[in-house]
PyMOL Python script that loads the backbone (N, CA, C, O; Angstrom):
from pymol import cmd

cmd.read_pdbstr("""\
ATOM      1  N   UNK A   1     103.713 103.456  97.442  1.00  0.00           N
ATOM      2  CA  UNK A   1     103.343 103.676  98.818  1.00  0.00           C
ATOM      3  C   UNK A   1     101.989 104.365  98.924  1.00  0.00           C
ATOM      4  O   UNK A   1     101.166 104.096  99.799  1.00  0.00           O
ATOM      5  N   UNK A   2     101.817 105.302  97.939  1.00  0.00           N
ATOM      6  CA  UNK A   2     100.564 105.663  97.863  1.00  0.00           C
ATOM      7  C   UNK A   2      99.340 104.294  97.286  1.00  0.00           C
ATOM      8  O   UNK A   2      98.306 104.197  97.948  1.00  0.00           O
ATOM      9  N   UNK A   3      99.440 103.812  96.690  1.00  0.00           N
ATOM     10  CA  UNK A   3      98.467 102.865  96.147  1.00  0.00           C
ATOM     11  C   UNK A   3      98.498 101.633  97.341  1.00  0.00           C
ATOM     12  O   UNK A   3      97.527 101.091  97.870  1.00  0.00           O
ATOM     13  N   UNK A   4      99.781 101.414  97.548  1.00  0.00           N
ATOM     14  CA  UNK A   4      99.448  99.814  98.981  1.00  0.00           C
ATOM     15  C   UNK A   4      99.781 100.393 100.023  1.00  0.00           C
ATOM     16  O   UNK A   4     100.893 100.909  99.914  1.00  0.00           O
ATOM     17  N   UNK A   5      99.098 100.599 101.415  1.00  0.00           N
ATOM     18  CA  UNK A   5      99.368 101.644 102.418  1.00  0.00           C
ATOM     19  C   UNK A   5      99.522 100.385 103.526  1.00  0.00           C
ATOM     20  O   UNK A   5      98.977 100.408 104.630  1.00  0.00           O
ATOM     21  N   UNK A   6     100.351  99.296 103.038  1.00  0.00           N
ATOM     22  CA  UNK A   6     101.162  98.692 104.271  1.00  0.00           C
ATOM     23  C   UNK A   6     101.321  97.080 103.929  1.00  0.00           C
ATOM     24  O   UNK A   6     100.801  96.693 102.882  1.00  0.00           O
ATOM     25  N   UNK A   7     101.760  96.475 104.456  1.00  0.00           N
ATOM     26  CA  UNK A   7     101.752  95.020 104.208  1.00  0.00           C
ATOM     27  C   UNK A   7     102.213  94.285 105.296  1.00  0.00           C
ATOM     28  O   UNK A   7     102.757  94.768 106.289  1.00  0.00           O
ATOM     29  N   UNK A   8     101.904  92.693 105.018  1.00  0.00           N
ATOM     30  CA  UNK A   8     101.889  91.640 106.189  1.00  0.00           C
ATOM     31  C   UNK A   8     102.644  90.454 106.002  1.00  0.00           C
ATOM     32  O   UNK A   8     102.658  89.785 104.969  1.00  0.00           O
ATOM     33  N   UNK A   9     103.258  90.229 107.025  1.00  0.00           N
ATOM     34  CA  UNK A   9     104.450  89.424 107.134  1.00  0.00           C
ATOM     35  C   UNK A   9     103.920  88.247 108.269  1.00  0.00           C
ATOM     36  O   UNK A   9     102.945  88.425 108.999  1.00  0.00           O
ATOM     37  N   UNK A  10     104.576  87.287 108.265  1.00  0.00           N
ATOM     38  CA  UNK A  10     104.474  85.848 109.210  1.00  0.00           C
ATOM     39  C   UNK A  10     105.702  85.434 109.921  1.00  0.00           C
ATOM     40  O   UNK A  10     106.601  84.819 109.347  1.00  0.00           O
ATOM     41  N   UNK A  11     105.750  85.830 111.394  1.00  0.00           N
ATOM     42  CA  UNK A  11     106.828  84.396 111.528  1.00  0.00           C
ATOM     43  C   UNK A  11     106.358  83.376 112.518  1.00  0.00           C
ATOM     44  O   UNK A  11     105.232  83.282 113.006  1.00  0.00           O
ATOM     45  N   UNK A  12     107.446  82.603 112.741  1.00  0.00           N
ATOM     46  CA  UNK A  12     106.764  81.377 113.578  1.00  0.00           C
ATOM     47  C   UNK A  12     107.183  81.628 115.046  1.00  0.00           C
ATOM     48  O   UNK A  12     108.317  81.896 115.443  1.00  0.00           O
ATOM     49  N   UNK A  13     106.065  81.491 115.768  1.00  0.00           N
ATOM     50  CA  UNK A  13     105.660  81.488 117.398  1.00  0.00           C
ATOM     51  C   UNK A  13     105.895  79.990 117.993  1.00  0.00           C
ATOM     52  O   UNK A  13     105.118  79.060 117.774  1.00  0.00           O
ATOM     53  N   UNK A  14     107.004  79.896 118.727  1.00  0.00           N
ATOM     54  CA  UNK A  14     106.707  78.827 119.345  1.00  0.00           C
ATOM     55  C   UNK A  14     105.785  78.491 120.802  1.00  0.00           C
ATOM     56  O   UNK A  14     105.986  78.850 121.963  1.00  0.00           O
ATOM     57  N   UNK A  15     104.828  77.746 120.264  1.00  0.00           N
ATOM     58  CA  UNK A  15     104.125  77.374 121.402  1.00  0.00           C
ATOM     59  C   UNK A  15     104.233  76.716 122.121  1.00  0.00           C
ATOM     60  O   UNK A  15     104.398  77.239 123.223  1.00  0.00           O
ATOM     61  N   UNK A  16     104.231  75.338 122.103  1.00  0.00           N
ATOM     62  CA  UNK A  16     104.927  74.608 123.065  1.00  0.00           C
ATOM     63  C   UNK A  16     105.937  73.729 123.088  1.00  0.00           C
ATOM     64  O   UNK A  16     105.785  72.933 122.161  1.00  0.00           O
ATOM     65  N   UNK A  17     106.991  73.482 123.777  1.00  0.00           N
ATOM     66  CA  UNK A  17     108.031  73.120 123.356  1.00  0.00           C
ATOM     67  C   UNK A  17     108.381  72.022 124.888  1.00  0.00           C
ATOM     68  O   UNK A  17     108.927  72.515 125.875  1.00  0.00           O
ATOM     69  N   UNK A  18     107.958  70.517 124.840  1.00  0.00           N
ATOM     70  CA  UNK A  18     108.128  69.545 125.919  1.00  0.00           C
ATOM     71  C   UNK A  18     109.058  68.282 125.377  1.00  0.00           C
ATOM     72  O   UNK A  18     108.610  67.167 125.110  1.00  0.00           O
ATOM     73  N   UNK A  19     110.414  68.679 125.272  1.00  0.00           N
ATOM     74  CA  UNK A  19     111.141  67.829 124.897  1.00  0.00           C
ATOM     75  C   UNK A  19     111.536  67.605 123.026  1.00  0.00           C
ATOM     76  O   UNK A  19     111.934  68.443 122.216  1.00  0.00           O
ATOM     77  N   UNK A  20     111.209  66.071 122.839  1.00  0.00           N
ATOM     78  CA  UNK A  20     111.119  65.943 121.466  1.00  0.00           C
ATOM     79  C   UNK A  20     110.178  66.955 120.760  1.00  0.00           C
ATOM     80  O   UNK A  20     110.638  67.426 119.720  1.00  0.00           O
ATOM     81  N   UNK A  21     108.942  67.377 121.135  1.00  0.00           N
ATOM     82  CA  UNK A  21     107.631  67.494 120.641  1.00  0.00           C
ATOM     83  C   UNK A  21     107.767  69.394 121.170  1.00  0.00           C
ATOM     84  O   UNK A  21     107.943  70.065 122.187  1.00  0.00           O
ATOM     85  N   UNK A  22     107.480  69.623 119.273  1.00  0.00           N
ATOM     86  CA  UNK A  22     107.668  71.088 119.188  1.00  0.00           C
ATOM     87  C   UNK A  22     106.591  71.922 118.349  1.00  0.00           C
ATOM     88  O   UNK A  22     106.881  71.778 117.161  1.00  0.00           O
ATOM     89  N   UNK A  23     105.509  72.705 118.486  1.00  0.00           N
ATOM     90  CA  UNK A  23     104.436  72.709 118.317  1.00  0.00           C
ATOM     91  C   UNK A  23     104.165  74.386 117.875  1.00  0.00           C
ATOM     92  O   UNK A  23     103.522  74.903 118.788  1.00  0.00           O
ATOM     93  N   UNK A  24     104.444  75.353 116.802  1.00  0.00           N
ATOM     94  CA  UNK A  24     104.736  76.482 116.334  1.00  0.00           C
ATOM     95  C   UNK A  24     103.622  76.999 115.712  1.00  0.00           C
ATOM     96  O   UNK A  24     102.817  76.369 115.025  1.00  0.00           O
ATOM     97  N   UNK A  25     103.606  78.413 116.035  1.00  0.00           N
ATOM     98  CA  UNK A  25     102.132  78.633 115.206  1.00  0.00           C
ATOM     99  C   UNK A  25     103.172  79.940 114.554  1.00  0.00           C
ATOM    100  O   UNK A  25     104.300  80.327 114.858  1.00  0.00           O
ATOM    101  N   UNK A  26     101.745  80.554 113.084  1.00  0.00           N
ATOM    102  CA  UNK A  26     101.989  81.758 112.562  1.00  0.00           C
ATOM    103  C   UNK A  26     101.658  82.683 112.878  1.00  0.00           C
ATOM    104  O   UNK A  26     100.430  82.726 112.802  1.00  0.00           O
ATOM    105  N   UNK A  27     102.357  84.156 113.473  1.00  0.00           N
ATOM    106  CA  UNK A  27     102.066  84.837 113.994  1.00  0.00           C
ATOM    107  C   UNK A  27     102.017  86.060 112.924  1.00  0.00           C
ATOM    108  O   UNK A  27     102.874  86.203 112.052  1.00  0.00           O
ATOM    109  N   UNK A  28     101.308  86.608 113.036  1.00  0.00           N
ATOM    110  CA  UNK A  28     100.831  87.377 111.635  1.00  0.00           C
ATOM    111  C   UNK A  28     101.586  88.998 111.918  1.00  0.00           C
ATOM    112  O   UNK A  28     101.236  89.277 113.065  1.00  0.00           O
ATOM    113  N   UNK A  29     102.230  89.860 111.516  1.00  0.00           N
ATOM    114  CA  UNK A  29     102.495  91.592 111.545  1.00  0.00           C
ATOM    115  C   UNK A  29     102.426  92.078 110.314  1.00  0.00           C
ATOM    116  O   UNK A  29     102.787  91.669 109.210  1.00  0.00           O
ATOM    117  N   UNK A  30     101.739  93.303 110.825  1.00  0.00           N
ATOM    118  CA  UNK A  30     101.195  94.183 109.839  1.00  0.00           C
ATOM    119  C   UNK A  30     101.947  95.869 109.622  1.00  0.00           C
ATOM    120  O   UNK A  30     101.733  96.606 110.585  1.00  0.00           O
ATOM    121  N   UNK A  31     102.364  96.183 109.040  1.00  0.00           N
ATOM    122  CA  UNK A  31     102.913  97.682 108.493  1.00  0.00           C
ATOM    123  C   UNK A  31     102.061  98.204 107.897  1.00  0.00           C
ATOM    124  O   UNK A  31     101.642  97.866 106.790  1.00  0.00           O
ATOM    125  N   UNK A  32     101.599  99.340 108.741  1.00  0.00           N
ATOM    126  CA  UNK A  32     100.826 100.407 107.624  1.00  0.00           C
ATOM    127  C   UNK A  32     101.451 101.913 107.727  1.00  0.00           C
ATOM    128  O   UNK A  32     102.358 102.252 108.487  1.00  0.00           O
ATOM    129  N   UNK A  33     101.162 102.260 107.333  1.00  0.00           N
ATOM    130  CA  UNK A  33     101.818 104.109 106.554  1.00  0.00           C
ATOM    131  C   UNK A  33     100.349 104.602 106.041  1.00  0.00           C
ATOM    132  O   UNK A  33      99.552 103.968 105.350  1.00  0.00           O
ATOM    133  N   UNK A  34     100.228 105.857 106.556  1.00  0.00           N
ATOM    134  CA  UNK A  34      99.136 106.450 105.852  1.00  0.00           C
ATOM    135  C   UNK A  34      99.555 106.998 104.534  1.00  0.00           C
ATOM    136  O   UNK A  34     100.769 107.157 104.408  1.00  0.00           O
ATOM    137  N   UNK A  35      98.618 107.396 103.284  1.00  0.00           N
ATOM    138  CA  UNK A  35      99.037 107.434 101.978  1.00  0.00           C
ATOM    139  C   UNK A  35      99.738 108.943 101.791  1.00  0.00           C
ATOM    140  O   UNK A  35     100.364 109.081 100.741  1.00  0.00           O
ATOM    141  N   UNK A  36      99.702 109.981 102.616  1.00  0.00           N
ATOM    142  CA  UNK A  36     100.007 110.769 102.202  1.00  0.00           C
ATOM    143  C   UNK A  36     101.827 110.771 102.667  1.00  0.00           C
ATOM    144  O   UNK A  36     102.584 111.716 102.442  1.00  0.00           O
ATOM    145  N   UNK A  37     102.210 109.493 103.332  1.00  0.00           N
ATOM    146  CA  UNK A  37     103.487 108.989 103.268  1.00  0.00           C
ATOM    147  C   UNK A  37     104.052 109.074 101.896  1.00  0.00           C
ATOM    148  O   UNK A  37     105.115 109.637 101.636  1.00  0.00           O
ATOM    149  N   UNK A  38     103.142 108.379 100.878  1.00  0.00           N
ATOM    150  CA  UNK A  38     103.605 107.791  99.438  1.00  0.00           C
ATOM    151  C   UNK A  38     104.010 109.092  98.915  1.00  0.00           C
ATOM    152  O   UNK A  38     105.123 109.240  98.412  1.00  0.00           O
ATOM    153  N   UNK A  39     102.882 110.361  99.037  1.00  0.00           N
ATOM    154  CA  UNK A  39     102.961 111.611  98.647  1.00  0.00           C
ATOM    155  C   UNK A  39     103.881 112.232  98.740  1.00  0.00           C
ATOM    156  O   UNK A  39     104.445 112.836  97.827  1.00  0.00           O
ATOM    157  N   UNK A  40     104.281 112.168 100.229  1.00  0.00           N
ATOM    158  CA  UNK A  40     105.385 112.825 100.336  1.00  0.00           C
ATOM    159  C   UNK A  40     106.795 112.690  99.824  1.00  0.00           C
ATOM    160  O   UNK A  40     107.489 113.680  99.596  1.00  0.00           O
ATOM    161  N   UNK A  41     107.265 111.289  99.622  1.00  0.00           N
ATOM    162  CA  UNK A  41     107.934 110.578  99.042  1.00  0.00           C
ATOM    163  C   UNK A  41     108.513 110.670  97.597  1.00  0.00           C
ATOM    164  O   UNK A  41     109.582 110.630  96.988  1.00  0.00           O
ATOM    165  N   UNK A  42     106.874 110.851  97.369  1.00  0.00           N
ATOM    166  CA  UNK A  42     107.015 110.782  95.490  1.00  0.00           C
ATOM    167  C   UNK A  42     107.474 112.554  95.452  1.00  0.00           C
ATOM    168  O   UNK A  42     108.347 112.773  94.612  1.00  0.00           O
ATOM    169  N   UNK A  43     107.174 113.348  95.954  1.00  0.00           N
ATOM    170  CA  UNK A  43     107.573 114.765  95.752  1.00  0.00           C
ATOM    171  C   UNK A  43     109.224 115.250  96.190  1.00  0.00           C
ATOM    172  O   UNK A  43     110.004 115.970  95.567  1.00  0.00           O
ATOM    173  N   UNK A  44     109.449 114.302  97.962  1.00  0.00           N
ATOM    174  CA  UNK A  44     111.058 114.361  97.268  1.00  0.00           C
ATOM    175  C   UNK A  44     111.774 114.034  96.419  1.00  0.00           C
ATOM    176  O   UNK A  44     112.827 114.561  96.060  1.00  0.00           O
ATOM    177  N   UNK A  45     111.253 113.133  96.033  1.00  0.00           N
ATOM    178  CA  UNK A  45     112.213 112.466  94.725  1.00  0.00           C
ATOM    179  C   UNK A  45     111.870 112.785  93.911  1.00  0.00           C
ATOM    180  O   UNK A  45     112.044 111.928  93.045  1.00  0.00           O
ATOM    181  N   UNK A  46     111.110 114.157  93.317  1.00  0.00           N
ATOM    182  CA  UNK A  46     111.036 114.403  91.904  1.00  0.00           C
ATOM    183  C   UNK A  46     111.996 115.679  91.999  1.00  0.00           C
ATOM    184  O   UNK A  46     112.656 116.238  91.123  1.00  0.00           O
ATOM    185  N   UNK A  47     111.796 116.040  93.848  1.00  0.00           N
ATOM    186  CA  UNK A  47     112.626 117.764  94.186  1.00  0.00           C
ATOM    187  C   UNK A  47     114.248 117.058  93.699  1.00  0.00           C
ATOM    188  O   UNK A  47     115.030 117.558  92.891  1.00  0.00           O
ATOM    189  N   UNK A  48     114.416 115.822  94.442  1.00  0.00           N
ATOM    190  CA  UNK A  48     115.609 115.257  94.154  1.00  0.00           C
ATOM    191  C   UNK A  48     115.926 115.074  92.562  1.00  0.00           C
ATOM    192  O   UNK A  48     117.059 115.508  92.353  1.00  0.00           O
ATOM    193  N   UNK A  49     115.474 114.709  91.672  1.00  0.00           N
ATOM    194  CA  UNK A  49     115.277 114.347  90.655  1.00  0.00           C
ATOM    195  C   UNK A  49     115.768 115.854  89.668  1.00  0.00           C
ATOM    196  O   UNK A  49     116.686 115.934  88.852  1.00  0.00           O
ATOM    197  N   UNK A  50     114.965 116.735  90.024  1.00  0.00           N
ATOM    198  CA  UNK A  50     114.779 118.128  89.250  1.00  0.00           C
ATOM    199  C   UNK A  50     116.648 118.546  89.913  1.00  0.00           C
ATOM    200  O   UNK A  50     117.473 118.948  89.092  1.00  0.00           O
ATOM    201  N   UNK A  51     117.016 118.383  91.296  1.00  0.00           N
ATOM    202  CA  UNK A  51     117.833 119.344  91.276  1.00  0.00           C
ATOM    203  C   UNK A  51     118.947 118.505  91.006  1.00  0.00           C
ATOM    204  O   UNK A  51     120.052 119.001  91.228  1.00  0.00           O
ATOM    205  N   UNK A  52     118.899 117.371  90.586  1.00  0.00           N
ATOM    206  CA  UNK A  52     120.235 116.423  89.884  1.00  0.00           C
ATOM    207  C   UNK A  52     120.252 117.026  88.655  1.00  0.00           C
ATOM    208  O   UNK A  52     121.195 117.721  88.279  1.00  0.00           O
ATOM    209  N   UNK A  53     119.399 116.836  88.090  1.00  0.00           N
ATOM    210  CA  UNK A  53     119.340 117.383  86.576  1.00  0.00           C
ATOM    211  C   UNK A  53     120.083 118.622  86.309  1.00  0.00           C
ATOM    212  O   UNK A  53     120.757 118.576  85.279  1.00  0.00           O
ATOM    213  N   UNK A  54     120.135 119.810  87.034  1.00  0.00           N
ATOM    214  CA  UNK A  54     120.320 121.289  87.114  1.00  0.00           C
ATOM    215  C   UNK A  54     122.074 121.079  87.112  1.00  0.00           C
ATOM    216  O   UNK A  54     122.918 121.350  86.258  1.00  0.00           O
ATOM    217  N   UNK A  55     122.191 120.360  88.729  1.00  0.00           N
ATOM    218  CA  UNK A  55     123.706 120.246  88.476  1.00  0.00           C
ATOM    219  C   UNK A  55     124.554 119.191  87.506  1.00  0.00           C
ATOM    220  O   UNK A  55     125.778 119.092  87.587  1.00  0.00           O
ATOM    221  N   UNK A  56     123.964 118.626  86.830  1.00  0.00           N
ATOM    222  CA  UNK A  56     124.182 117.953  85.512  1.00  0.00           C
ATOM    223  C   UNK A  56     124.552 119.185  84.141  1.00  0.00           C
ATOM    224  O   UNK A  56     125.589 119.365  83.503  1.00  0.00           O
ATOM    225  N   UNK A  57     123.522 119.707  84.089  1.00  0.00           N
ATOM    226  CA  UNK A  57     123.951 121.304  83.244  1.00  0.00           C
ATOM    227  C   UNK A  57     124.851 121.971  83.432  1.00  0.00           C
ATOM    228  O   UNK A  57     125.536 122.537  82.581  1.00  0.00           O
ATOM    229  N   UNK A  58     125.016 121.998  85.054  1.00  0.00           N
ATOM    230  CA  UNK A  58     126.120 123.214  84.933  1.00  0.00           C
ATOM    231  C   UNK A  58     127.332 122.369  84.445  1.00  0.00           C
ATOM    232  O   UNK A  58     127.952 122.596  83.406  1.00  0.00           O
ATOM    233  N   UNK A  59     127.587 121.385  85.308  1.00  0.00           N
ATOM    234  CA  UNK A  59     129.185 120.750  85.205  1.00  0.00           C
ATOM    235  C   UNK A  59     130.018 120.825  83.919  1.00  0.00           C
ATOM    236  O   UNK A  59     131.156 120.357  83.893  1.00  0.00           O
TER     237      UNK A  59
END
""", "prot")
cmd.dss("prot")
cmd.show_as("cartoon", "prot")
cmd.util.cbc("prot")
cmd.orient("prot")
């Protein structure tokens, strides 16, 4: 999340639609996250990470 800060997807738009005759375009969306999303992310899961470990010891 830190290195790709979003990505883009397609679906289909229908444009016109007169009976038999059906005529669809690609409509483009985009996701972005700023990087310090990734940051934050990667630091819970190491807090997560560290305090699995701990209660692994005690048990």
């Amino acid at each position: 999340m830190t290195l790709y800060t979003g990505f883009t997807y397609f679906t289909k738009e229908k444009v016109v639609d007169l009976g038999d005759i059906h005529i669809t375009a690609d409509k483009e969306h985009s996701v972005n996250w700023q990087p310090y999303v990734g940051i934050g992310v990667m630091v819970i899961g190491g807090a997560l990470f560290v305090i699995s470990r701990k209660n692994v010891r005690t048990a």
